[in-house]
C-alpha positions in Angstrom: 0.0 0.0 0.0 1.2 3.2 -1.2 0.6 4.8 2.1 3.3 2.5 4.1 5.6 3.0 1.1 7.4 6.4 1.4 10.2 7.1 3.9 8.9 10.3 6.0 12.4 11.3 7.0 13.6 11.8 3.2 10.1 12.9 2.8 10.8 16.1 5.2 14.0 16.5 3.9 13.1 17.1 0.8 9.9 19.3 1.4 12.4 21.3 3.4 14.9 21.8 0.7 11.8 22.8 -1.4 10.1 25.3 0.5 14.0 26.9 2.0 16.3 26.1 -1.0 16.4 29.5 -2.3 17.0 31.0 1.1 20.2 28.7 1.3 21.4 30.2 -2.3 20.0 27.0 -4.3 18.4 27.4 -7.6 15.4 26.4 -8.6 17.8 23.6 -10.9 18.9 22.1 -8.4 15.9 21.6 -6.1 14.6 19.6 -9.1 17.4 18.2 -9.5 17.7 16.7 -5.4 13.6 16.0 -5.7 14.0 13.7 -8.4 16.5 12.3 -7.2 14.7 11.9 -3.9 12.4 10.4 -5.4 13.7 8.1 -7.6 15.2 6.6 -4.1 11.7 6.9 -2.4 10.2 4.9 -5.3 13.2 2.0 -5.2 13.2 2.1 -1.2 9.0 1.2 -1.7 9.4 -1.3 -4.4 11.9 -3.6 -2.6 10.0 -3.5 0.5 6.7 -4.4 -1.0 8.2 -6.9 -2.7 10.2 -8.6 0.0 7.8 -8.6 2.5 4.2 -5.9 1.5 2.9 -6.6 5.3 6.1 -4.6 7.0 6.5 -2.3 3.8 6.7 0.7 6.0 9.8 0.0 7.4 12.7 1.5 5.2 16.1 2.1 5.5 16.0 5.4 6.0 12.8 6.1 9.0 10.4 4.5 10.7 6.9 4.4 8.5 4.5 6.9 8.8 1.5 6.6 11.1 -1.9 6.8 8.7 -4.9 7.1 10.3 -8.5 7.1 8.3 -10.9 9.5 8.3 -14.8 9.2 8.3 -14.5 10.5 4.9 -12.5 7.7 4.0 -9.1 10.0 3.5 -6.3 8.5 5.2 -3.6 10.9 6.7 -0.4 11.0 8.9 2.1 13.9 10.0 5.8 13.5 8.9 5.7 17.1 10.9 3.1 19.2 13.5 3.3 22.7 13.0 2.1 25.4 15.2 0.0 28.2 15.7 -3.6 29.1 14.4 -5.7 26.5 12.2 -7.2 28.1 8.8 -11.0 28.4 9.0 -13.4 28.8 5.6 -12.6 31.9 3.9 -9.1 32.2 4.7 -6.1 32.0 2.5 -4.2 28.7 2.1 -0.7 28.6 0.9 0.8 25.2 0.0 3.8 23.6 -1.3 2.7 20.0 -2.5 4.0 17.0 -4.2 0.7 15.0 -6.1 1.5 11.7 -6.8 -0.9 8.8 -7.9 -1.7 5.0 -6.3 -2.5 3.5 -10.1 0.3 4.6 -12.8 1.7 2.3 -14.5 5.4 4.0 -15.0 6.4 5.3 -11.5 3.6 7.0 -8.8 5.0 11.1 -8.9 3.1 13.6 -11.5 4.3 16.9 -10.1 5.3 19.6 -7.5 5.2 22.9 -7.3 8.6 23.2 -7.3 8.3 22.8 -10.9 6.7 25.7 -10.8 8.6 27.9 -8.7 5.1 29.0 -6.6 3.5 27.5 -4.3 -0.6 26.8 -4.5 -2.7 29.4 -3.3 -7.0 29.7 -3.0 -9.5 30.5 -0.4 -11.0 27.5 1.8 -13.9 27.0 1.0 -14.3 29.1 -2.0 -15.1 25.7 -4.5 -11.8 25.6 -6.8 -10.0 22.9 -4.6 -10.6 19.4 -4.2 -12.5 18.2 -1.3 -9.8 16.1 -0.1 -7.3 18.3 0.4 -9.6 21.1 1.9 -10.7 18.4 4.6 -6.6 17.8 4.9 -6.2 21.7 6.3 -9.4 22.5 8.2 -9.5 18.8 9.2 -13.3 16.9 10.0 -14.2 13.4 11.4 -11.0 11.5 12.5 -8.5 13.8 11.2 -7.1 17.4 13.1 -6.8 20.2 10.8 -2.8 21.2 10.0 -1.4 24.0 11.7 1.5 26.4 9.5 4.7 25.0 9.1 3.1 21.2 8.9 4.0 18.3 7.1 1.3 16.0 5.6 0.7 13.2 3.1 -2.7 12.5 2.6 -4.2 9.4 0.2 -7.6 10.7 -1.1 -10.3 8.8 -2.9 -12.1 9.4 -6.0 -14.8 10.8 -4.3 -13.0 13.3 -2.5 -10.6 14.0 -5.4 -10.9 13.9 -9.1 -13.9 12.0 -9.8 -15.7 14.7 -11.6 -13.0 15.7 -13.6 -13.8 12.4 -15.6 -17.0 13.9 -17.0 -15.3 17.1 -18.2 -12.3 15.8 -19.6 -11.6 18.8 -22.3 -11.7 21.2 -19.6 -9.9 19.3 -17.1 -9.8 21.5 -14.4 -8.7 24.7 -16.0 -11.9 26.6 -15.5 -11.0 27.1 -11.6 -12.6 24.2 -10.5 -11.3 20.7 -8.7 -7.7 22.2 -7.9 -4.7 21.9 -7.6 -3.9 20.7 -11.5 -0.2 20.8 -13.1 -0.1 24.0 -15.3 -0.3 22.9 -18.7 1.7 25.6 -20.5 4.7 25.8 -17.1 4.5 21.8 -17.2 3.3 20.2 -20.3 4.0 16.5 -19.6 3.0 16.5 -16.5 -0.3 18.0 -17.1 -1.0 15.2 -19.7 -0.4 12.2 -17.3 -2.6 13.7 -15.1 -5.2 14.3 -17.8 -4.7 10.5 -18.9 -5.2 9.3 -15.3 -7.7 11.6 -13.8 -9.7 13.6 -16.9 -9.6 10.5 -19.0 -13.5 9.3 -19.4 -12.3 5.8 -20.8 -10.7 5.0 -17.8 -12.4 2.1 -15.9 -11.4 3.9 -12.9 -9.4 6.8 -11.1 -6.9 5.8 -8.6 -6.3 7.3 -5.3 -4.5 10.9 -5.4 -1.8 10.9 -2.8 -0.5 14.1 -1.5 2.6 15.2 0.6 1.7 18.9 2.3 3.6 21.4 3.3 1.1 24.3 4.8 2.3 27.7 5.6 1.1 30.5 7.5 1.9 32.6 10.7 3.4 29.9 13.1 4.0 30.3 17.4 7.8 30.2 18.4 9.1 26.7 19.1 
């Protein structure tokens, strides 16, 4: 299961380097440059423990496996990091930087991150251009604690909460503000087609579960 799969140390790490490289004198370059390669070893780290042994597939060699928990809503979430200070409500602003990867591709699980992008993604709770999902990730609901700024947190979201309707408007494909976030199609053209092909693609049988990795910011307390 994807959700045991992914190391949460190299996870921070690189969410870290992502959302600070530029403060450290990095360019944008070479943050893709250390993602992919962080996630090329997340990926390899996954495959051989699911296929040695798929029951104890959260331990890795580099951290202990995250702790999912499952929501009432059916999402399924776990910190790699508690932030601090004051939870975002409906009708405040949300700033992310997030890496959207998939549970059903056929040729490796990542589609983008906003590093690609050099921005991270910004809308107003509640406002209707986001994804349930990842709205119920931030404010929180049934079984799961709304994130806090300066957080860390993957989530694995179902159709229902994610995509689904994207299916149905597949030429549009979520460029009409609706059923956020989507890869950019003119800053990332690839990307934006494997996700069309997975999630906008009305021939598919079925969409597979979106997984997220969240980095929220916001005014945080002092440590």
């Amino acid at each position: 299961m994807l959700s045991s799969m992914i190391a949460p140390n190299l996870l921070i790490a690189s969410l870290i380097l992502l959302n600070f490289g530029s403060a450290w004198g990095l360019s944008v370059n070479s943050r893709r440059e250390f993602l992919s390669k962080s996630t090329a070893t997340l990926l390899a780290t996954a495959t051989v423990a699911a296929t040695t042994n798929p029951q104890s597939a959260s331990a890795s060699a580099t951290g202990p496996a995250l702790d999912f928990v499952d929501s009432k809503s059916g999402l399924q979430w776990a910190d790699a990091k508690v932030g601090t200070g004051s939870y975002l409500k409906t009708g405040s602003t949300a700033s992310i930087d997030y890496v959207l990867s998939t549970t059903g591709a056929r040729y490796g699980s990542s589609i983008y991150k906003t590093a690609d992008k050099g921005a991270p993604y910004r809308w107003t709770l509640g406002d209707g251009s986001t994804i349930i999902g990842l709205e119920e990730a931030i404010t929180g609901g049934e079984g799961i604690t709304p994130m806090q700024p300066g957080g860390i947190r993957r989530v694995i979201i179902p159709p229902a909460l994610a995509y689904n309707k994207l299916a149905i408007l597949s030429e549009d494909c979520g460029q009409k503000g609706t059923s956020g976030p989507v890869p950019p199609p003119q800053e990332a053209f690839e990307e934006f087609q494997r996700f069309k092909n997975l999630y906008c693609n009305p021939n598919r049988a079925y969409q597979p579960n979106v997984v997220l990795d969240i980095k929220l910011y916001g005014k945080r307390t002092m440590d």
